[in-house]
DRENLOSE-13919 format. One line per field, with one value per residue (C-alpha): x, z, y; residue in three letters. Coordinates in steps of 0.05 Angstrom, whole numbers. Layout:
# DRENLOSE-13919
u [X, ...]
w [Z, ...]
v [Y, ...]
residuo [ALA, ...]
END
This chain:
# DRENLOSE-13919
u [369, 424, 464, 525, 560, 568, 623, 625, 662, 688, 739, 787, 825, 892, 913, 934, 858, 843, 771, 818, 873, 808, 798, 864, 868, 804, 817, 877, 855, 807, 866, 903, 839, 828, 897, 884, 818, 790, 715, 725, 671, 698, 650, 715, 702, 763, 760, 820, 827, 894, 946, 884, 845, 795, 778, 710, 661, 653, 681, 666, 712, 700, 738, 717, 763, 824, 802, 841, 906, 891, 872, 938, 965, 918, 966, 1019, 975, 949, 1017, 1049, 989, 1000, 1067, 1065, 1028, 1074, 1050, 1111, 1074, 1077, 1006, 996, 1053, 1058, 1102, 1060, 991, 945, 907, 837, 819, 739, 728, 686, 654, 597, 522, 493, 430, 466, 511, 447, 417, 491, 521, 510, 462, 437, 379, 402, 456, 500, 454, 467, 505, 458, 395, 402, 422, 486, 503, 558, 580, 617, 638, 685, 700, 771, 815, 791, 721, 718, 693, 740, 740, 743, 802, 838, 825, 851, 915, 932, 931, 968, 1025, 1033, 1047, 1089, 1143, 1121, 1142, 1204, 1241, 1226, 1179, 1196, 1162, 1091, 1055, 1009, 938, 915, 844, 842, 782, 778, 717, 723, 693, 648, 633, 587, 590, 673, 711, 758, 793, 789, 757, 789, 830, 832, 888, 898, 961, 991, 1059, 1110, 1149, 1106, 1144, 1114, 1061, 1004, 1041, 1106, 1058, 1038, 1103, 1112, 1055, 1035, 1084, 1064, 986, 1006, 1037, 978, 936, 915, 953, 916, 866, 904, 903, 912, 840, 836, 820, 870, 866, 925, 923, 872, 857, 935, 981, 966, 1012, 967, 944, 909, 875, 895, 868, 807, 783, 769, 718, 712, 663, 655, 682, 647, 627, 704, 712, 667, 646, 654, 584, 582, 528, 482, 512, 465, 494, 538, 612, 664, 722, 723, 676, 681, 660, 595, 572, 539, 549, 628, 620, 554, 579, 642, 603, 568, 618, 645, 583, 577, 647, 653, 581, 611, 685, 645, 623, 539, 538, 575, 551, 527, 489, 468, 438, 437, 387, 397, 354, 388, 398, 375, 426, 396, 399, 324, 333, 370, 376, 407, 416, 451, 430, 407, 474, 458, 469, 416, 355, 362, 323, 360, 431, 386, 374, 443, 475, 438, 456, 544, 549, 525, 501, 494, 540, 582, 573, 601, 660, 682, 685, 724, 763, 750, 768, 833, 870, 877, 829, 884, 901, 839, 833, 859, 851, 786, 762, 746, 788, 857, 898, 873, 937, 969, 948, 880, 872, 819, 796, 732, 772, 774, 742, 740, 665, 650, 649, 594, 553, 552, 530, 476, 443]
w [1009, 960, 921, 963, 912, 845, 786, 767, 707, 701, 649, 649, 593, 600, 584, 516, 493, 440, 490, 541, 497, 492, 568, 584, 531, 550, 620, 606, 573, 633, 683, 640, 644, 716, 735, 698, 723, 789, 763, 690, 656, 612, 576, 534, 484, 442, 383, 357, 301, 251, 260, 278, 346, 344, 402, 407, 462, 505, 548, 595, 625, 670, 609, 544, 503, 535, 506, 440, 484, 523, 463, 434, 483, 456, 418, 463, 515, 467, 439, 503, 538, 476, 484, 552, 541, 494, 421, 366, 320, 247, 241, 309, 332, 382, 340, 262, 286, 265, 315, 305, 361, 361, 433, 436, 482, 524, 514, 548, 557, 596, 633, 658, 691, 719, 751, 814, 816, 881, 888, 875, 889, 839, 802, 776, 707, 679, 700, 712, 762, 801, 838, 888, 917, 970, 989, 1051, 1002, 984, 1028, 982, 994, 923, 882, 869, 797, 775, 829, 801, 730, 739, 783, 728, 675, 718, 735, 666, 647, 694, 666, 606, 612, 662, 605, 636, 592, 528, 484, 515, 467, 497, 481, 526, 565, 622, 648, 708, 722, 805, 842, 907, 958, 1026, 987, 984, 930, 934, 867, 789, 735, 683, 668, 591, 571, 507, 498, 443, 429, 389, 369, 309, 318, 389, 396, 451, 493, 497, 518, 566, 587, 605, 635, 682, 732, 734, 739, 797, 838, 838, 846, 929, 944, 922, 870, 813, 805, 764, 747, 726, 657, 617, 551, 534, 467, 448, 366, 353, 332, 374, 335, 313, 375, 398, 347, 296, 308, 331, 340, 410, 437, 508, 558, 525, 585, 641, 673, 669, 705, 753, 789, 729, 727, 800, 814, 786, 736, 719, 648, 649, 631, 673, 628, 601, 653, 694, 776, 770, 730, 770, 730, 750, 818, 845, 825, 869, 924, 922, 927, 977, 1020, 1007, 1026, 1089, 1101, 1100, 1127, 1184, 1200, 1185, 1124, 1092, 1023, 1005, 943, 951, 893, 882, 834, 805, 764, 715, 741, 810, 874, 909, 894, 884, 925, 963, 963, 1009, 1006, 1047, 1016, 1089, 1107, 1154, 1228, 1224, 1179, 1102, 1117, 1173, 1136, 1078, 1132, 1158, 1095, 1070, 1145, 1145, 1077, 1030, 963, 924, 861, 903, 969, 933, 910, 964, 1009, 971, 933, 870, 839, 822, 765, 792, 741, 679, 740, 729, 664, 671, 716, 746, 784, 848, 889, 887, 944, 969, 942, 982, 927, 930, 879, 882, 959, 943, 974, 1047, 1100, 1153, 1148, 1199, 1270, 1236, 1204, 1265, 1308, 1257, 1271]
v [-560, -555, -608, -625, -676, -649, -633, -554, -518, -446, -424, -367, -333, -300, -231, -249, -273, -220, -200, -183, -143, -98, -96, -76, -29, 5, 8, 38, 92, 100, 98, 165, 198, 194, 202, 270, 281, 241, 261, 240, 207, 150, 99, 67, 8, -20, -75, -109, -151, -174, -108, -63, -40, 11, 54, 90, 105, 174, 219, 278, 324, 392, 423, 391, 431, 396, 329, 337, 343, 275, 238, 254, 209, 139, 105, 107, 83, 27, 17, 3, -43, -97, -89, -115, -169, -199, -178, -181, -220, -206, -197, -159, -117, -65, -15, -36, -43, 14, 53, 82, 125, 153, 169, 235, 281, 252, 252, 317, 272, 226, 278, 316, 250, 230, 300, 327, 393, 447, 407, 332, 283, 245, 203, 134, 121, 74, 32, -33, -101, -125, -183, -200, -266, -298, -376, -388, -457, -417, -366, -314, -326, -344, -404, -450, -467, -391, -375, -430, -421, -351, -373, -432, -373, -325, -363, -380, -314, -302, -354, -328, -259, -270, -317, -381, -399, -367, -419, -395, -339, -293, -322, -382, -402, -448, -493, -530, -578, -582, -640, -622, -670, -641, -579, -559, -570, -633, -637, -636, -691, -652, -597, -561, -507, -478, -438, -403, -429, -399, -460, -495, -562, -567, -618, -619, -671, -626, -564, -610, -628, -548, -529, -593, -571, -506, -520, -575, -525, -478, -533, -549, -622, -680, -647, -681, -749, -808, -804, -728, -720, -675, -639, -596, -561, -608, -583, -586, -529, -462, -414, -352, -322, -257, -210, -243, -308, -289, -215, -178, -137, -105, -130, -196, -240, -212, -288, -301, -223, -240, -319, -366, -386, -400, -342, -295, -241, -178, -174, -101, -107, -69, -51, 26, 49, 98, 88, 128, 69, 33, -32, -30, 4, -22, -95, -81, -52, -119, -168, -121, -129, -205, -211, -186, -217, -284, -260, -233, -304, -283, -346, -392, -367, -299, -272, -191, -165, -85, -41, 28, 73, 125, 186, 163, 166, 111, 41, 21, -47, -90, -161, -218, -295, -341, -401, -421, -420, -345, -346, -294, -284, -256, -194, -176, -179, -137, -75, -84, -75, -11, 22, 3, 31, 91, 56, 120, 122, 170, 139, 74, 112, 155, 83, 45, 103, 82, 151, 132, 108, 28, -5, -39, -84, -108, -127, -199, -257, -233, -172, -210, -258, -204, -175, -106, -63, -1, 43, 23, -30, -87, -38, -75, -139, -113, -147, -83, -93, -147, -103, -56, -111, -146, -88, -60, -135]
residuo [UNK, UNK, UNK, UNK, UNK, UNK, UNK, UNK, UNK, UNK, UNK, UNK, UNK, UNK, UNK, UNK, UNK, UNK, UNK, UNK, UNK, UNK, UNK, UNK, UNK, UNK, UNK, UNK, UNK, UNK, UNK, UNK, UNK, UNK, UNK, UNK, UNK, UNK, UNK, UNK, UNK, UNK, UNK, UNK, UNK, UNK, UNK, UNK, UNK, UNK, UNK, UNK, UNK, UNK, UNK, UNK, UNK, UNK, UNK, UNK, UNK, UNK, UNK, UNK, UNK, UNK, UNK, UNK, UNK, UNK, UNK, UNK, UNK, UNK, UNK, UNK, UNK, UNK, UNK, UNK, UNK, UNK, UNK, UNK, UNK, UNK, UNK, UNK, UNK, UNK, UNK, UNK, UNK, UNK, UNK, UNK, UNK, UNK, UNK, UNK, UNK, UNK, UNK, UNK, UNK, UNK, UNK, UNK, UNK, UNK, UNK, UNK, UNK, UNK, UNK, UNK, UNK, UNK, UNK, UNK, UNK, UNK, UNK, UNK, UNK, UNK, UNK, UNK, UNK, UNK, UNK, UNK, UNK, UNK, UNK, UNK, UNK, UNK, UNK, UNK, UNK, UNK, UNK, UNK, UNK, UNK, UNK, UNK, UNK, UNK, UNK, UNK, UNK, UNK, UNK, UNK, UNK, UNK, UNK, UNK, UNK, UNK, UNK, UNK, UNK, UNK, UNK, UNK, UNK, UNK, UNK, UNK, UNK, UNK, UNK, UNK, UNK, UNK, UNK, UNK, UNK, UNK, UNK, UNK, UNK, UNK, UNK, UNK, UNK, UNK, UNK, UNK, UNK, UNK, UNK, UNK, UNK, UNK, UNK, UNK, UNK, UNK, UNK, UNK, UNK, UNK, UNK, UNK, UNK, UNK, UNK, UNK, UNK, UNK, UNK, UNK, UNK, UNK, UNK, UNK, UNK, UNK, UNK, UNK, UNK, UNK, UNK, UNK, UNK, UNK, UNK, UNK, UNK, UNK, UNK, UNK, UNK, UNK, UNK, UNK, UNK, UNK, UNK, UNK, UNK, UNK, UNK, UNK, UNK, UNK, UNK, UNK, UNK, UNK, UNK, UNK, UNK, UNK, UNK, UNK, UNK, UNK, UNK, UNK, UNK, UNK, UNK, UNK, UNK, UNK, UNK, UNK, UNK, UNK, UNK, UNK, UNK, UNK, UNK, UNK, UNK, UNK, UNK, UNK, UNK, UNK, UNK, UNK, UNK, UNK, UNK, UNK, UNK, UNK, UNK, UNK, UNK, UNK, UNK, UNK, UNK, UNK, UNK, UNK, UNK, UNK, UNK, UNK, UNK, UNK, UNK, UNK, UNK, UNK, UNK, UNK, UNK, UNK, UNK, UNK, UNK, UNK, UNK, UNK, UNK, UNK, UNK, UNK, UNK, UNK, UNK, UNK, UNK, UNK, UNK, UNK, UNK, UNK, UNK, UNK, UNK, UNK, UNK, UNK, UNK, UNK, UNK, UNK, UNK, UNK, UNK, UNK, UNK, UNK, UNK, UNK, UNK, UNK, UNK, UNK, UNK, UNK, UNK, UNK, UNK, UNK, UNK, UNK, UNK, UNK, UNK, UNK, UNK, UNK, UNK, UNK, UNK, UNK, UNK, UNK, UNK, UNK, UNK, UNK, UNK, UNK, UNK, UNK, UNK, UNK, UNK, UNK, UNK]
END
């Protein structure tokens, strides 16, 4: 049986952290492509560092001599992503940094194990392994130190950007250490934020002094106390922030992106890639599945683990854990699963639309644990599974 009583940690970083500049920029660019061109193959990486991001990875188009024209558009694209998140510093500016763009056409090796032919299906981007997870301990099905990381974070930005705030810079991380008791979360032993600060005369008790009422109303009632352990700012002055603090690369948050530690990751990144990679769209098709597993009312917890093979359509298996929390065996929820949805690259992405340009959303505050959006954003958050699952058992 599993430890009921316990303290666990996750951290999140905001969209301001110089890893997540690199997200947001790459998915970006991924967003222009597809709006462009549903079927566009984009395998984006970005690296930023002080007044400098470089953009390089590959891309495949039905018409490879229109890429020049789209990458004429990069720098705008890049320009205009730091300038929303808040970059005017003097060493990392929107309008001064310099732009190095070295995206090129994509691998015909890869391209003839990925494409569709007469005599096969759509194979899988890459090989490899990719876990999804679900806890009824939150509304969002969604551990609660990660979803509250990420909301702590979030809401900061938002009085951030809307003025209220204007003392807040862009770059900030978050870490909550949650107290369970009979296995739910009833509140924090400490609490750590870093945030950039523009002001260098502020000291780590006036940060403080901003953000506490902010984290407390994200916060559930009561999870704060007298005994909760806070470090705001704790190393002092915060004033150089983002890229040029510290430099970025894409992918290189993807426990943050994902369940904070709380379950199994199988090590891809999702940022710059396109849906027929099966380490973005396969990971959503499993939290999908584990989702509406426990929404459905089959567990209380849910780990499914999927496996691919490149160039292969089908994933090569399929894997279910309740934790013994199931109403109904693990192998049972396993054959249910592969007959309520098609887990080829394409079946993935016809069901939850994922040909569309919805992914810079993404970039910050976690892919998992969002709203379902009318344009089909974060569709990997529905619960219209439950009926089906139910029925296939």
């Amino acid at each position: 049986m599993s430890r009921q009583n316990y303290t666990f940690t996750s951290e999140s970083v905001s969209e301001g952290h110089p890893d997540k500049v690199c997200d947001r920029i790459s998915d970006a660019i991924l967003d222009a492509l597809l709006a462009e061109e549903p079927e566009a193959r984009v395998a984006c990486e970005t690296f930023a560092t002080t007044n400098h991001v470089v953009i390089g990875g590959e891309v495949g188009l039905s018409d490879q001599s229109k890429l020049a024209e789209y990458m004429k558009n990069i720098p705008d694209i890049t320009r205009t992503c730091i300038r929303d998140i808040g970059y005017e510093q003097e060493k990392f500016h929107w309008e001064t940094c310099q732009i190095t763009n070295l995206l090129h056409e994509q691998s015909a090796h890869i391209a003839q194990g990925v494409n569709a032919s007469e005599d096969k299906d759509e194979g899988a981007g890459d090989q490899g392994i990719m876990f999804g997870y679900a806890t009824n301990e939150t509304p969002d099905l969604m551990p609660a130190p990660i979803q509250y990381a990420h909301a702590i974070l979030r809401r900061l930005a938002e009085v951030r950007k809307d003025g209220t705030e204007p003392a807040l810079g862009p770059d900030a991380k978050s870490q909550l250490s949650v107290i369970y008791r009979d296995g739910q979360p009833v509140g924090v032993s400490s609490l750590v934020l870093s945030t950039q600060h523009l002001d260098e005369d502020l000291t780590s008790d006036d940060i403080r002094a901003i953000v506490a009422p902010y984290i407390e109303e994200v916060l559930p009632n009561g999870w704060l106390t007298n005994e909760t352990d806070w470090h705001v700012n704790p190393t002092g002055k915060f004033v150089i922030g983002g890229p040029d603090g510290d430099a970025g690369l894409t992918g290189r948050k993807i426990i943050v992106d994902t369940y904070g530690g709380a379950a199994p990751h199988g090590g891809g990144a999702f940022s710059g890639k396109d849906p027929t990679k099966v380490d973005r769209s396969a990971a959503y098709a499993a939290r999908y599945l584990a989702k509406n597993v426990v929404a459905a009312g089959l567990a209380d917890r849910c780990t499914i683990q999927l496996s691919y093979a490149i160039g292969v359509s089908k994933p090569l298996s399929i894997y279910c854990d309740t934790f013994g929390t199931g109403k109904v065996p693990d192998a049972e929820i396993e054959k249910a699963i592969g007959s309520v949805m098609d887990l080829t690259p394409r079946g993935i992405r016809q069901h939850l639309s994922l040909n569309r340009p919805i992914y810079a959303r993404t970039a910050a505050y976690g892919h998992f644990g969002r709203t379902p959006s009318e344009d089909g954003g974060f569709s990997w958050e529905r619960t219209d599974l439950g009926d089906m699952l139910r029925s296939a058992l």
